[in-house]
C-alpha positions as CSV (number, residue, x, y, z in Angstrom):
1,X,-9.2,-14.3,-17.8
2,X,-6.8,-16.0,-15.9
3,X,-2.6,-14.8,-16.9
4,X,-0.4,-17.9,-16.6
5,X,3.0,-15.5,-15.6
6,X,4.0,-13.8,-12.9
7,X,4.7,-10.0,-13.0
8,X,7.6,-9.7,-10.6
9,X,9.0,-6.6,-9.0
10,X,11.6,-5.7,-6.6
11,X,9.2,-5.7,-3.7
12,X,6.3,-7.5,-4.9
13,X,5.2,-10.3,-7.3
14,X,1.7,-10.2,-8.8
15,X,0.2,-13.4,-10.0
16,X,-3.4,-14.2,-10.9
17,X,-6.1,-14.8,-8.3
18,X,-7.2,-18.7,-7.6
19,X,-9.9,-19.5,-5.8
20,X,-8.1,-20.7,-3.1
21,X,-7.6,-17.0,-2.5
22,X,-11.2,-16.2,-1.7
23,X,-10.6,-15.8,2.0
24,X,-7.5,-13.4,1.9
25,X,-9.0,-11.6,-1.0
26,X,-12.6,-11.1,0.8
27,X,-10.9,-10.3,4.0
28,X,-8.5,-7.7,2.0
29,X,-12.0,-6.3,1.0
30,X,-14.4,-6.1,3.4
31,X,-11.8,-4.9,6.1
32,X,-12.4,-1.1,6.9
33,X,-8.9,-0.7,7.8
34,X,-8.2,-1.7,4.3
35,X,-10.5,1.3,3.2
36,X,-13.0,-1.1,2.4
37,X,-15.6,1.5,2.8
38,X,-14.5,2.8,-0.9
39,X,-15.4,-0.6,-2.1
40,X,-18.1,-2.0,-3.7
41,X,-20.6,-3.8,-1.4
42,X,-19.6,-7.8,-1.4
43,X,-21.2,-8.7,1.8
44,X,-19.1,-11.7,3.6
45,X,-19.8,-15.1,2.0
46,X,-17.0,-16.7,1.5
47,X,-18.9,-19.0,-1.5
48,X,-20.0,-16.2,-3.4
49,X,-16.2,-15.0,-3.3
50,X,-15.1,-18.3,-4.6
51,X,-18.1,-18.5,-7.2
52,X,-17.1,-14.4,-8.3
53,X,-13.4,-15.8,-8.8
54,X,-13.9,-18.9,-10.6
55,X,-16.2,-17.1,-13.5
56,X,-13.8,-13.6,-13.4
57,X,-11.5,-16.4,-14.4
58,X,-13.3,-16.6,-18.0
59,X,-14.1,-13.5,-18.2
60,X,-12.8,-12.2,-21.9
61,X,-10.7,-8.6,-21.3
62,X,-10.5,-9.0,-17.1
63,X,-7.8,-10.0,-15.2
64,X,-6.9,-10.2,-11.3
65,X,-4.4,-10.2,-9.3
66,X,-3.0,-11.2,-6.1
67,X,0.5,-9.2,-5.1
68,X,2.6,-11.2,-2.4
69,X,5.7,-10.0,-0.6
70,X,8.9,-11.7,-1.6
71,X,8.2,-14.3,1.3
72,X,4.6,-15.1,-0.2
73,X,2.2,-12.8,1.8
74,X,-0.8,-11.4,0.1
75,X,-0.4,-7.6,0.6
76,X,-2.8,-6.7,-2.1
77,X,-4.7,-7.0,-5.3
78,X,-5.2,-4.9,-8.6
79,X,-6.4,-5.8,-11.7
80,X,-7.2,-4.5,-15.6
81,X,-10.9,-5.1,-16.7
82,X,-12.9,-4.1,-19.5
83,X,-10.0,-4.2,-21.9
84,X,-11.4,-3.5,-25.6
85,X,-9.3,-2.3,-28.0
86,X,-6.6,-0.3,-26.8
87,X,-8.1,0.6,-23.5
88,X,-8.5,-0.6,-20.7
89,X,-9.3,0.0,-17.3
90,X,-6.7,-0.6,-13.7
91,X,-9.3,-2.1,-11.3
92,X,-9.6,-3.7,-7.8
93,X,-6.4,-1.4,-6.4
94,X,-6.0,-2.4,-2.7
95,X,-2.7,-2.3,-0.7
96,X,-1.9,-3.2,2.5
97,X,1.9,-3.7,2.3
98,X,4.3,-0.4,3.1
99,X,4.0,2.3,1.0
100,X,6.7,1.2,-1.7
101,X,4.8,-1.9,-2.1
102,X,1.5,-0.6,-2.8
103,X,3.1,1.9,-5.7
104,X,4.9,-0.7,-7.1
105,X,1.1,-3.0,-7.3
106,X,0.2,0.3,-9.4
107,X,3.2,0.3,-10.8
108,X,3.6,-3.3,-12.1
109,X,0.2,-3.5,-13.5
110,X,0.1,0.1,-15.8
111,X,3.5,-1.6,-17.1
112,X,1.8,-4.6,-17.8
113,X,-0.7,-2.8,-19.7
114,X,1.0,-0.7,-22.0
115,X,3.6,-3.2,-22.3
116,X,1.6,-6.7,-22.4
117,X,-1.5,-5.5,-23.2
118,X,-0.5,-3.1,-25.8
119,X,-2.9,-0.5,-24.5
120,X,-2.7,3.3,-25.5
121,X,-5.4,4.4,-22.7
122,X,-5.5,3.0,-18.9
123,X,-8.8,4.4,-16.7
124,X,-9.1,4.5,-13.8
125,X,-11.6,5.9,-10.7
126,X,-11.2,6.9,-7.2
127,X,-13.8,7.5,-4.0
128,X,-13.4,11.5,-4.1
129,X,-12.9,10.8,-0.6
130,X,-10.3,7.8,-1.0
131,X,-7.3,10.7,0.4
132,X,-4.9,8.0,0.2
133,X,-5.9,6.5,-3.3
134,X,-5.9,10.6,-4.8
135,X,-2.1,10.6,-3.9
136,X,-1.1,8.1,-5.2
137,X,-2.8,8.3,-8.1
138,X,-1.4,11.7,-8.7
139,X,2.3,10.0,-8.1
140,X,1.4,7.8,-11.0
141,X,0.3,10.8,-13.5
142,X,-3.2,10.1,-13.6
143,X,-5.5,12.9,-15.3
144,X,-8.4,13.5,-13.1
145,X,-11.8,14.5,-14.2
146,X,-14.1,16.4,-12.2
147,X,-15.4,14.5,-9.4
148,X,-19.7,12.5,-10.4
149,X,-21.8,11.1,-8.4
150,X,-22.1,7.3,-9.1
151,X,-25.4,5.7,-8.4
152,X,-23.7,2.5,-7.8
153,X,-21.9,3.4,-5.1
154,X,-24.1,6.4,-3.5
155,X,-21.1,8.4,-3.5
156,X,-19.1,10.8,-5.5
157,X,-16.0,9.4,-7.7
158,X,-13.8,10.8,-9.9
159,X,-12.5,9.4,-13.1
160,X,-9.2,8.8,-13.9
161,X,-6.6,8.5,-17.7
162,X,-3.0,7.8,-18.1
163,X,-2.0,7.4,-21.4
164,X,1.8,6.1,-22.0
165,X,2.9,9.8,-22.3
166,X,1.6,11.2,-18.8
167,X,2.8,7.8,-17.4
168,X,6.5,7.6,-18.3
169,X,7.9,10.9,-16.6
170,X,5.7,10.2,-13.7
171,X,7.2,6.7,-13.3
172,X,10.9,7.9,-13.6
173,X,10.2,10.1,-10.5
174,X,8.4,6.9,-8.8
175,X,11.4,4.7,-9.2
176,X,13.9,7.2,-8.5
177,X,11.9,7.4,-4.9
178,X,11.0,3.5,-4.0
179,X,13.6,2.3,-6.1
180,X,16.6,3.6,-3.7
């Protein structure tokens, strides 16, 4: 599905994905510096990108994301698919702004979810060895479960909650610290 807003924050602005953002989007992706070996496999065809984005577009319960800087510069992505219900499920996290921009993208789209969404259940997963993406996610109050091995990927992941409870005293402390 395709949001027509904006979700704006203090350092970064999320707005949905167009398929004129296949290149920075695949780039964000397949980058190992971007921890790109944590992703899915999506191989490097630009046209497959562009197809992917145009039907994620109409896709019922999935939305994605670009986040830009304040001057415009994609520094990310995130989005919430699978949404059924009251649950739904933060997806396609990558960040690679500064540190206050990255937890704001995590930030900006749990509050989206509880708040736009409605949702009483956000899930998450992480690469068990995604060190970066375990902090943060720990930052945000995520509940971890124990760490599976996912056939998909060929690695171990582990599963992640956050229910509106966990979240809120978790995201005092997190704008107490980026919010300075």
């Amino acid at each position: 599905m395709k949001y027509d807003g904006k979700i704006e924050g203090k350092y970064v602005t999320l707005r949905a994905v167009e398929i004129e953002d296949a290149e920075s989007t695949l780039s964000m992706r397949t980058d190992p510096k971007n921890s790109g070996r944590f992703f899915h496999s999506v191989g490097g065809d630009i046209e497959k990108q562009r197809e992917w984005i145009k039907n994620q577009q109409v896709k019922e319960g999935d939305w994605f994301f670009i986040a830009e800087d304040k001057q415009g510069k994609p520094v990310g992505t995130i989005g919430m698919s699978d949404v059924h219900d009251k649950t739904g499920f933060s997806s396609r996290l990558i960040g690679i702004g500064n540190a206050f921009q990255s937890f704001e993208i995590q930030m900006l789209i749990i509050d989206w979810g509880f708040d736009y969404l409605h949702l009483e259940m956000i899930l998450g997963d992480v690469d068990e060895a995604n060190g970066p993406a375990l902090r943060l996610a720990k930052q945000i109050g995520w509940k971890f479960e124990d760490p599976v091995y996912n056939e998909e990927r060929g690695r171990r992941v582990i599963f992640l909650s956050l229910t509106k409870e966990l979240y809120e005293p978790a995201r005092k402390k997190l704008e107490k610290m980026i919010y300075r």
